[in-house]
Backbone of each chain as nested JSON, in Angstrom:
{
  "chains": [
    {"id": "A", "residues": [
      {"number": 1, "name": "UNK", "atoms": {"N": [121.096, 107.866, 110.681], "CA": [120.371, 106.773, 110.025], "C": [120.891, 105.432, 110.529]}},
      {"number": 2, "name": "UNK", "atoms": {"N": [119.894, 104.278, 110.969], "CA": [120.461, 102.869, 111.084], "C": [120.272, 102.194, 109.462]}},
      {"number": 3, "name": "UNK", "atoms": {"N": [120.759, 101.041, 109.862], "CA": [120.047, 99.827, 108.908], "C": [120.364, 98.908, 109.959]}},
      {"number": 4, "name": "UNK", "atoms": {"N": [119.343, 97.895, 109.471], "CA": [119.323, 96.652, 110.241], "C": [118.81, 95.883, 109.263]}},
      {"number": 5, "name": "UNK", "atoms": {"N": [119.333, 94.653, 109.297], "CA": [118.961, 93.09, 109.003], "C": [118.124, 92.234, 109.319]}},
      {"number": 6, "name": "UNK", "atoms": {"N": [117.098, 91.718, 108.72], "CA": [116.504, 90.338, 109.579], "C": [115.752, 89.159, 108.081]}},
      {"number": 7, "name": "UNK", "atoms": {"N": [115.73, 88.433, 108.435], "CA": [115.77, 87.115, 107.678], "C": [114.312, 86.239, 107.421]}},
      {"number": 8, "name": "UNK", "atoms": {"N": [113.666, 86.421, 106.96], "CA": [112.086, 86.468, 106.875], "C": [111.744, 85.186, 106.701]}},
      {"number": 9, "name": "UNK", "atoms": {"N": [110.932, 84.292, 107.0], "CA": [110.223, 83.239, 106.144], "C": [109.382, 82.931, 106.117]}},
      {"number": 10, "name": "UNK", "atoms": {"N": [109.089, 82.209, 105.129], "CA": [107.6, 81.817, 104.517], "C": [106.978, 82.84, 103.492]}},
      {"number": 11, "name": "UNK", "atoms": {"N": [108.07, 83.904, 102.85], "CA": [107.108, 84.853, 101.686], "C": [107.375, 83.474, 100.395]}},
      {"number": 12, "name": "UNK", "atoms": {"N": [106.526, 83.753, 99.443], "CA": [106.565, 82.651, 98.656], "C": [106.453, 83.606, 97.333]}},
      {"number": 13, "name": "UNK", "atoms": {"N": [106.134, 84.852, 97.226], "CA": [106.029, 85.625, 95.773], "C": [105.963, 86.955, 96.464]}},
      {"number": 14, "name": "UNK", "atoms": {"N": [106.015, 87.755, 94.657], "CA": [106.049, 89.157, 95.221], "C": [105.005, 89.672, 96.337]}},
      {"number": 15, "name": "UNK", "atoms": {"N": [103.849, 89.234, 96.346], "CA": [102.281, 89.937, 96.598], "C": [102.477, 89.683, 98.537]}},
      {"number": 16, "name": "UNK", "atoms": {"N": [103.921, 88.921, 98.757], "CA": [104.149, 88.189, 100.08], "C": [105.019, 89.439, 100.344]}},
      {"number": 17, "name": "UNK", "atoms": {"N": [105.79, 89.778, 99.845], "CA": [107.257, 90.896, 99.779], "C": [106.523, 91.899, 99.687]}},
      {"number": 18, "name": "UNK", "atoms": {"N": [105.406, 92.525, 99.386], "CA": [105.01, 93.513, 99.348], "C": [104.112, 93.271, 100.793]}},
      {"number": 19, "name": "UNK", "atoms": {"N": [103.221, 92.613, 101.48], "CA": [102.925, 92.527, 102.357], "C": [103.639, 92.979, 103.183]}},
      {"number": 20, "name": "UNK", "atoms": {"N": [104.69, 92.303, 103.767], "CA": [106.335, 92.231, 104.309], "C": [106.539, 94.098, 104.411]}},
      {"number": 21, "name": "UNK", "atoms": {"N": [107.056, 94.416, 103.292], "CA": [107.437, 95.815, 103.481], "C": [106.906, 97.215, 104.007]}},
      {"number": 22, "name": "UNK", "atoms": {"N": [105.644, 96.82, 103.234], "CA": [104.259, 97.833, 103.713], "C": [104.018, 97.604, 105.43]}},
      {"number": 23, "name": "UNK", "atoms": {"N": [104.075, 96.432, 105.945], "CA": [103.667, 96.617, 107.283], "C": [105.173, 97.039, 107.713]}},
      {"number": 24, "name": "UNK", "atoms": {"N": [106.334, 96.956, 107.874], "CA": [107.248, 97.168, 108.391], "C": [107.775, 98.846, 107.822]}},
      {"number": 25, "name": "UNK", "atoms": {"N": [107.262, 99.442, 106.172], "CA": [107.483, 100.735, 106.709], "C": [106.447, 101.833, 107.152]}},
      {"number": 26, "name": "UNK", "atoms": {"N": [105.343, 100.588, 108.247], "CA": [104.447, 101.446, 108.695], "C": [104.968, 101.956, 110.272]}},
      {"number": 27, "name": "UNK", "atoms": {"N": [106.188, 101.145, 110.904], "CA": [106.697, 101.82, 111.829], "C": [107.094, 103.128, 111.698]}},
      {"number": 28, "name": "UNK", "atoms": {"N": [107.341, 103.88, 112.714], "CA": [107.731, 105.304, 113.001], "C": [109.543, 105.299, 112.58]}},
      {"number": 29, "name": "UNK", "atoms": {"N": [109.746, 106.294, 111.911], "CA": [111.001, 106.268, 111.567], "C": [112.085, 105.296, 110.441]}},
      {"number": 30, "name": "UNK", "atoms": {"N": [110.824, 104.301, 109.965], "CA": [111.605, 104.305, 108.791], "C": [111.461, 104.243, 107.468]}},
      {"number": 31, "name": "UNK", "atoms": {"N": [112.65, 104.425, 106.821], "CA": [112.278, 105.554, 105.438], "C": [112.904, 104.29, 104.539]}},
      {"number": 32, "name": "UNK", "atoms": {"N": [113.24, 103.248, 104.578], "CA": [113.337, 102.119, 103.102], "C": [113.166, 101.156, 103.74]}},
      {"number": 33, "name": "UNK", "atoms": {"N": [112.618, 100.745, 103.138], "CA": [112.595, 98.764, 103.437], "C": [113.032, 97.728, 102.117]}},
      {"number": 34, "name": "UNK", "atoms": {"N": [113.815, 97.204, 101.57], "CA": [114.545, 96.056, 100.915], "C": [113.944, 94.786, 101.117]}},
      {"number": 35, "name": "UNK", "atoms": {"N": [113.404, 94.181, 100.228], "CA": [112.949, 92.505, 100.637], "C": [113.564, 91.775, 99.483]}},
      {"number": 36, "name": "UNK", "atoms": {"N": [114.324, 91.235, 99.73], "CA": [114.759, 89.657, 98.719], "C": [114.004, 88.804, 99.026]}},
      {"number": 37, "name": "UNK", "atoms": {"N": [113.017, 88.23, 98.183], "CA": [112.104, 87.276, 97.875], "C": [113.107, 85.963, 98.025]}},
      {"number": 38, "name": "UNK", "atoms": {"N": [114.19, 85.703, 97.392], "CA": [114.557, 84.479, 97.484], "C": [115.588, 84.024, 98.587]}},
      {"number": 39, "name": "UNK", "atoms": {"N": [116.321, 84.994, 99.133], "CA": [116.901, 85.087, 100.489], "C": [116.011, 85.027, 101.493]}},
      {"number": 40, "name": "UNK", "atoms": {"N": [114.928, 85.958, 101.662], "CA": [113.744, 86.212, 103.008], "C": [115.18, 87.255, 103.13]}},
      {"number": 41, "name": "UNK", "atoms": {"N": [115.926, 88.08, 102.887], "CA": [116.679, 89.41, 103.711], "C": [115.664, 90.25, 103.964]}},
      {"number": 42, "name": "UNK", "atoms": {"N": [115.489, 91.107, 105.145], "CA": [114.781, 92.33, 105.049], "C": [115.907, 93.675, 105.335]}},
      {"number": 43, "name": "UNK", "atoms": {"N": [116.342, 94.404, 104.604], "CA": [117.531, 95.478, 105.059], "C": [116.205, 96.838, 105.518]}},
      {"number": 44, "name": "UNK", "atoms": {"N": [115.944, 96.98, 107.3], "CA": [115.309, 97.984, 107.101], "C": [116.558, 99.247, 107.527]}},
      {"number": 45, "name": "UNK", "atoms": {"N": [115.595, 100.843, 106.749], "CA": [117.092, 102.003, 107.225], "C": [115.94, 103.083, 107.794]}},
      {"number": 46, "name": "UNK", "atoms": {"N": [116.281, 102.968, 108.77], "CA": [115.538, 103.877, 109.547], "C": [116.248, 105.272, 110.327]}},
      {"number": 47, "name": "UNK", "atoms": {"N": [115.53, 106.396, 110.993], "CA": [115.92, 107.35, 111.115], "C": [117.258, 107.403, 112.866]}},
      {"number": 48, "name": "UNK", "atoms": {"N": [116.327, 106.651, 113.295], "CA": [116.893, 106.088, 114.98], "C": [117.26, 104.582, 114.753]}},
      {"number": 49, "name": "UNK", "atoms": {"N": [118.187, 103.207, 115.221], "CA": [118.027, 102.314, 115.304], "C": [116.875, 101.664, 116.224]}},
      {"number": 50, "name": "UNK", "atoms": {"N": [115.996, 100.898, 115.358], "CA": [114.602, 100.21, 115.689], "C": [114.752, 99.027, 116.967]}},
      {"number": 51, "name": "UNK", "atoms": {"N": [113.35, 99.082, 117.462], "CA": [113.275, 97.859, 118.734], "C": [112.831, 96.628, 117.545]}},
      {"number": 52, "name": "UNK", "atoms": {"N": [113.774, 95.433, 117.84], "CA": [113.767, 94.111, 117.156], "C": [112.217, 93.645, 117.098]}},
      {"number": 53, "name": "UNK", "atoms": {"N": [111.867, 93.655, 118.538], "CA": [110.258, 93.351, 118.67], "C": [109.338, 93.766, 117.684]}},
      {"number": 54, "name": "UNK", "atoms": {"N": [109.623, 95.485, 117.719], "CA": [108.31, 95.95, 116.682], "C": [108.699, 95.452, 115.577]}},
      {"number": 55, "name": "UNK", "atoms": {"N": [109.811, 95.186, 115.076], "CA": [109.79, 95.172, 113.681], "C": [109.389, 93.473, 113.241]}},
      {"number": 56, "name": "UNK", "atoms": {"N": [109.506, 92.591, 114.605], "CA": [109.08, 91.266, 114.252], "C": [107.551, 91.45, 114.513]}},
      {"number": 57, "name": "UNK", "atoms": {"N": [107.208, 92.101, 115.34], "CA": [105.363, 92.454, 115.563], "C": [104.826, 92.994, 114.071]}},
      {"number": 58, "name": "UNK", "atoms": {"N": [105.592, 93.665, 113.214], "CA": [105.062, 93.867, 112.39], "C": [105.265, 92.427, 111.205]}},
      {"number": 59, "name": "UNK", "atoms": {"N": [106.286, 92.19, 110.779], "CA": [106.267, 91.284, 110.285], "C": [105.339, 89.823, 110.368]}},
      {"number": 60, "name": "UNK", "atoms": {"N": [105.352, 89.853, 111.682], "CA": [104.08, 88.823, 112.242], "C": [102.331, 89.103, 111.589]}},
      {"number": 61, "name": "UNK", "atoms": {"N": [102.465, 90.774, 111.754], "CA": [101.145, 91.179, 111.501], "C": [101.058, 91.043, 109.85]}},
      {"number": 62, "name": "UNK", "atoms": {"N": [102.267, 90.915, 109.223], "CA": [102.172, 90.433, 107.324], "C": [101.637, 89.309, 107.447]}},
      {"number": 63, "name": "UNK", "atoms": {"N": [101.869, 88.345, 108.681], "CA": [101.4, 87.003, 108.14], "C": [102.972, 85.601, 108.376]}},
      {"number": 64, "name": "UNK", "atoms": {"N": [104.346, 86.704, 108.708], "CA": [105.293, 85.635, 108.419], "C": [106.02, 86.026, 109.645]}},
      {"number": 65, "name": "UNK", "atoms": {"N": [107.095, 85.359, 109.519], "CA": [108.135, 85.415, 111.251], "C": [109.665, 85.553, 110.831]}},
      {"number": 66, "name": "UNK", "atoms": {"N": [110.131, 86.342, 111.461], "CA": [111.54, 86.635, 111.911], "C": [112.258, 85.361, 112.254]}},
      {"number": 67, "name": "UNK", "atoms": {"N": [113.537, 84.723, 111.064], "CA": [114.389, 83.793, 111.623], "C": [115.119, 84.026, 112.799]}},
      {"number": 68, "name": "UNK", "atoms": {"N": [114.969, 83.497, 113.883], "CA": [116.279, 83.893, 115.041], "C": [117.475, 82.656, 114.718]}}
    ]},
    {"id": "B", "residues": [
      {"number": 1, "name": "UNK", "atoms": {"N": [72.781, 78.853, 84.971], "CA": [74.102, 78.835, 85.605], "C": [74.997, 77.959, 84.591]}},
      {"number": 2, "name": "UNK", "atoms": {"N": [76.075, 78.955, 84.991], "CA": [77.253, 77.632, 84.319], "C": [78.372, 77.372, 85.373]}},
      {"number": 3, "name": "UNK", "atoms": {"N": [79.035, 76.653, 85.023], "CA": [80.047, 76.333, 86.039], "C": [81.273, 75.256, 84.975]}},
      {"number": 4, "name": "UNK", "atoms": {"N": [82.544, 76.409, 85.45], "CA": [83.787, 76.06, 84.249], "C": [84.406, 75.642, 85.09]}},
      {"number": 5, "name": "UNK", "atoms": {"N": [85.602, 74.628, 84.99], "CA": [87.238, 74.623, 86.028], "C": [88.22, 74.306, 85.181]}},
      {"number": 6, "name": "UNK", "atoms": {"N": [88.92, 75.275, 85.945], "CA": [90.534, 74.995, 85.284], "C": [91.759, 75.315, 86.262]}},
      {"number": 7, "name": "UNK", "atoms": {"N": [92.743, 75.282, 85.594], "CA": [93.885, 74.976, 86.641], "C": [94.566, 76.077, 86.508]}},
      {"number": 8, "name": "UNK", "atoms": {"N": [94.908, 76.758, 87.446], "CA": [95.945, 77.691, 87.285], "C": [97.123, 77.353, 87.811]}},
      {"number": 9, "name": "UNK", "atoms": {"N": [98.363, 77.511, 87.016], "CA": [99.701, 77.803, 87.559], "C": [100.361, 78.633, 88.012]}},
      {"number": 10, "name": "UNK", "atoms": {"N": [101.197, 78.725, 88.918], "CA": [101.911, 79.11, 89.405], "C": [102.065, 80.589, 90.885]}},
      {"number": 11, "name": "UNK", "atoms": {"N": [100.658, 79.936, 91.118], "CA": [99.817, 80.194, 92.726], "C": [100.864, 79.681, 93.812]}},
      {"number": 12, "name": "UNK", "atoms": {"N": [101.577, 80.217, 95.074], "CA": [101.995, 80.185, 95.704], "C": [101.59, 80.161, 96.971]}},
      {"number": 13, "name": "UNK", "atoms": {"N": [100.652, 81.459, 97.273], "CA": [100.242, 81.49, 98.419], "C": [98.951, 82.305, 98.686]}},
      {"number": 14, "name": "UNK", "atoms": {"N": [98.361, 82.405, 99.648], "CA": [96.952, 83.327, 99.669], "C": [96.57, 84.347, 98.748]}},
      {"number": 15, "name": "UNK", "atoms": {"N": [97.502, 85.198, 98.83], "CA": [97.958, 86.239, 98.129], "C": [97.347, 86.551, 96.377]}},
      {"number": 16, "name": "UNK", "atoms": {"N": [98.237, 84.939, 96.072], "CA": [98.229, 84.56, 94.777], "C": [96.683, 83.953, 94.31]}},
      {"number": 17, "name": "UNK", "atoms": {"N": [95.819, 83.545, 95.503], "CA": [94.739, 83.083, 95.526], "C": [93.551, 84.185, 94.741]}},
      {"number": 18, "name": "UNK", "atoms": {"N": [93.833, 85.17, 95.616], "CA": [93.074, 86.123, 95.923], "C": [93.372, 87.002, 94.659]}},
      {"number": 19, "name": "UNK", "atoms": {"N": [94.15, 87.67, 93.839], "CA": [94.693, 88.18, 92.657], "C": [94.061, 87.334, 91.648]}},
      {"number": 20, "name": "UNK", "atoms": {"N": [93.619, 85.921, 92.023], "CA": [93.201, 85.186, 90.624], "C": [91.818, 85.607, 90.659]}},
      {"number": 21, "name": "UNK", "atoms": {"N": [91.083, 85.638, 92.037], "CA": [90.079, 85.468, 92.196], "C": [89.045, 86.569, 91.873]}},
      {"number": 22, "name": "UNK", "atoms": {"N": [89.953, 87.505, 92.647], "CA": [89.305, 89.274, 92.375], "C": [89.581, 89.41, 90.098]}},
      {"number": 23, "name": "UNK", "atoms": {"N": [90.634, 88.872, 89.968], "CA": [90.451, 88.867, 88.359], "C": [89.345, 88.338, 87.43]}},
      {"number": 24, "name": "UNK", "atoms": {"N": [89.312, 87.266, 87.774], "CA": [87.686, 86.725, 87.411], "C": [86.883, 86.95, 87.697]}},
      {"number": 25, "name": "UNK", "atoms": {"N": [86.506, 87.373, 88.809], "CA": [85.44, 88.152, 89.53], "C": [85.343, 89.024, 88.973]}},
      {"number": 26, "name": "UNK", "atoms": {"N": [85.677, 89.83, 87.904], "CA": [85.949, 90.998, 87.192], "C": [85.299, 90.909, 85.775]}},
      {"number": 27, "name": "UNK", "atoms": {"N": [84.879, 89.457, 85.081], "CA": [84.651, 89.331, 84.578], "C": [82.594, 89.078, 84.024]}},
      {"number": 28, "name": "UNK", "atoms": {"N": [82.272, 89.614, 83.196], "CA": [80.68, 89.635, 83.395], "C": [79.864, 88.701, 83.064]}},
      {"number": 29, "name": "UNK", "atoms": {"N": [79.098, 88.584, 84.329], "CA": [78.69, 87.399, 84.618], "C": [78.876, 86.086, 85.62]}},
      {"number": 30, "name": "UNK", "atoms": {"N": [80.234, 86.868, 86.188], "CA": [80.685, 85.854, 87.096], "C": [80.248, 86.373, 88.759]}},
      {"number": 31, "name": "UNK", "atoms": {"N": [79.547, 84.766, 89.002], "CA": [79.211, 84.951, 90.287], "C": [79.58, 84.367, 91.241]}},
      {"number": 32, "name": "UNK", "atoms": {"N": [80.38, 83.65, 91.144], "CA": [81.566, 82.927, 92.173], "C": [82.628, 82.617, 91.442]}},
      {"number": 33, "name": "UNK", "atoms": {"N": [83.386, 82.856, 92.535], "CA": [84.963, 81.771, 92.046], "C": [85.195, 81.07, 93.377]}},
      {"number": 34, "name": "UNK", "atoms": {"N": [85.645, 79.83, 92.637], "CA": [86.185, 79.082, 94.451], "C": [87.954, 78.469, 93.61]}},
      {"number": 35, "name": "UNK", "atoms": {"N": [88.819, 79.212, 94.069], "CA": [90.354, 78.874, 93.897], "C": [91.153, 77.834, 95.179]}},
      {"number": 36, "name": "UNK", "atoms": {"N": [91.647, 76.799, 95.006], "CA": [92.214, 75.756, 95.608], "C": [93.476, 75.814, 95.388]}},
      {"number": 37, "name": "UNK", "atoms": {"N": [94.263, 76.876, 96.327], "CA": [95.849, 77.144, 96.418], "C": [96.311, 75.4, 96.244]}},
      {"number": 38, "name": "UNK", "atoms": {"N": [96.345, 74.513, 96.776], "CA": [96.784, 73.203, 96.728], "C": [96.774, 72.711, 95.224]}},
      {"number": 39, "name": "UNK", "atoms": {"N": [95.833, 72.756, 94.846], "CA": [95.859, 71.579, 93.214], "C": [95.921, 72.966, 92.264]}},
      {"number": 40, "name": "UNK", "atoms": {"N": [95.488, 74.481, 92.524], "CA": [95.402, 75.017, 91.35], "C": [94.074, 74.922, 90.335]}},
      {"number": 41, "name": "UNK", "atoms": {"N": [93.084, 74.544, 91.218], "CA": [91.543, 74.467, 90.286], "C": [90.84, 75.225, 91.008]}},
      {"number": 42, "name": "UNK", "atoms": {"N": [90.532, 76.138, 89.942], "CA": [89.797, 77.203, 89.508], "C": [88.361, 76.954, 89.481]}},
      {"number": 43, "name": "UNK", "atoms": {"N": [87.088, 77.193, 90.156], "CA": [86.156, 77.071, 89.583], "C": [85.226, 77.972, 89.886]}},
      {"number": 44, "name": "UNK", "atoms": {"N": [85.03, 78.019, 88.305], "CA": [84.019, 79.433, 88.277], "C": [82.606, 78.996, 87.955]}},
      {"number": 45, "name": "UNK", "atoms": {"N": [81.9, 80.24, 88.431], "CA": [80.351, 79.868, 88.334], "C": [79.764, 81.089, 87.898]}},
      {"number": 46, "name": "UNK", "atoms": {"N": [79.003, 81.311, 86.687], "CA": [78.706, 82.302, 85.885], "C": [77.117, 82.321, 85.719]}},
      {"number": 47, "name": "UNK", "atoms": {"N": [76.412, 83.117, 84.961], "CA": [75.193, 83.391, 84.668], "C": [74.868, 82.632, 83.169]}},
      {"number": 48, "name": "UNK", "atoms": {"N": [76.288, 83.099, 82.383], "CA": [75.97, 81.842, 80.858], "C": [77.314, 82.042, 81.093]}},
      {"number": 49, "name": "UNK", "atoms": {"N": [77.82, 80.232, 79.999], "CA": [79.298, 80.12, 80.402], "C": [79.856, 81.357, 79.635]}},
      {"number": 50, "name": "UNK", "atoms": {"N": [81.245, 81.253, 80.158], "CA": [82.16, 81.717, 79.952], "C": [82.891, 81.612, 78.618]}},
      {"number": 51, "name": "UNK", "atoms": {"N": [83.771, 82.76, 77.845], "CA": [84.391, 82.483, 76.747], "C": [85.892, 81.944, 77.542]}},
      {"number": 52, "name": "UNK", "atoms": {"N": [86.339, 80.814, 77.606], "CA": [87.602, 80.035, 78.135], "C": [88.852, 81.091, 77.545]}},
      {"number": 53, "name": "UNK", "atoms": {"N": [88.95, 81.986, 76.357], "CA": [90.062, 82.874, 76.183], "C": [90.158, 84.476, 77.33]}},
      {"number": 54, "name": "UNK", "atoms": {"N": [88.444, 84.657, 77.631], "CA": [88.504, 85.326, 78.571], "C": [88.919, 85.523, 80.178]}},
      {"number": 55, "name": "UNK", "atoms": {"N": [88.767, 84.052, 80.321], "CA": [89.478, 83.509, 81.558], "C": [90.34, 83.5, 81.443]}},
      {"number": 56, "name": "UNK", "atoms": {"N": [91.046, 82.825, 80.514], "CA": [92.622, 83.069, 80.724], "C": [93.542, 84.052, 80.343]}},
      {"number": 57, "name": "UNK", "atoms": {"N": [92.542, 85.511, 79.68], "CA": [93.091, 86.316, 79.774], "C": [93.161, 87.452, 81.226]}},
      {"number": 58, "name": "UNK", "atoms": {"N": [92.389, 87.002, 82.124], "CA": [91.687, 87.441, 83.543], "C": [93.376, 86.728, 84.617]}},
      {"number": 59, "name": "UNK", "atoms": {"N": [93.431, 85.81, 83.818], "CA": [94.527, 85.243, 84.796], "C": [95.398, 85.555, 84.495]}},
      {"number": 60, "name": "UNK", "atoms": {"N": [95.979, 85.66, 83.146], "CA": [97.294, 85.852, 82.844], "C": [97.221, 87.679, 83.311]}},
      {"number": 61, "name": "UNK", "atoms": {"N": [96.198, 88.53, 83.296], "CA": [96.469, 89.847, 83.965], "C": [96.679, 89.756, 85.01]}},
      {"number": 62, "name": "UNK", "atoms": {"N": [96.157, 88.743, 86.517], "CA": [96.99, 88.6, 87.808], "C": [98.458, 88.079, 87.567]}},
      {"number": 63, "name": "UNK", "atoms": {"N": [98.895, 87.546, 86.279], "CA": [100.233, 86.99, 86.76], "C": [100.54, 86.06, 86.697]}},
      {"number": 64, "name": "UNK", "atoms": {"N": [99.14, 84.771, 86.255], "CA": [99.322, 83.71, 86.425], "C": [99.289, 83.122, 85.323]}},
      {"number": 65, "name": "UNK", "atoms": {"N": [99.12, 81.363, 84.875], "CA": [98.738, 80.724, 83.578], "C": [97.542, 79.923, 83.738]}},
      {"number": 66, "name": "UNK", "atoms": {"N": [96.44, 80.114, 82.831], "CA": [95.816, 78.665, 82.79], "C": [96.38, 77.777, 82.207]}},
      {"number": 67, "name": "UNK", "atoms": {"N": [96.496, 76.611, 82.779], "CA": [97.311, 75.505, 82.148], "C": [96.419, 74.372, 81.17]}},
      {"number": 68, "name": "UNK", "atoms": {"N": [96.933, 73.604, 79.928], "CA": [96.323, 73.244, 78.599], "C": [96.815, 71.854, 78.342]}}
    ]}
  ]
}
């Protein structure tokens, strides 16, 4: 199992955090996704450690972007 | 036709738009809603007006407040 970190912004309420999670545990291989609404944390734990890209491609496709 | 407005609080983002909107829309008789994420005015457009406790019970089931 991995986990990985990434730092979200622009969710503004739950209905944003649920966006957020649903597209990111639509990647292959992972099994929780964590969103703190008031941090932007995303803790995803997946089966293999994930490519950074997809998981910002998905996040993009919620609508919001990956802090670098 | 009638046509009511009011303000809702505590709308954040599209999301929050759309939860108000599909709620009233739910309500009979209603044939538009036009919601303004920016100011929070609500305006609905019905067949005969609206009972104003029904609206704001339509909103407070998305989550939100009409404000008084």
């Amino acid at each position: 199992m991995a986990t990985q970190t990434y730092t979200v912004t622009g969710m503004t309420c739950s209905h944003c955090v649920n966006s957020v999670g649903t597209e990111i545990k639509q990647l292959p291989g992972v099994t929780d996704v964590e969103v703190d609404l008031a941090t932007g944390q995303v803790t995803v734990t997946s089966e293999q450690p994930l490519d950074d890209a997809a998981v910002e491609a998905a996040v993009d496709e919620a609508g919001y972007a990956v802090a670098r």
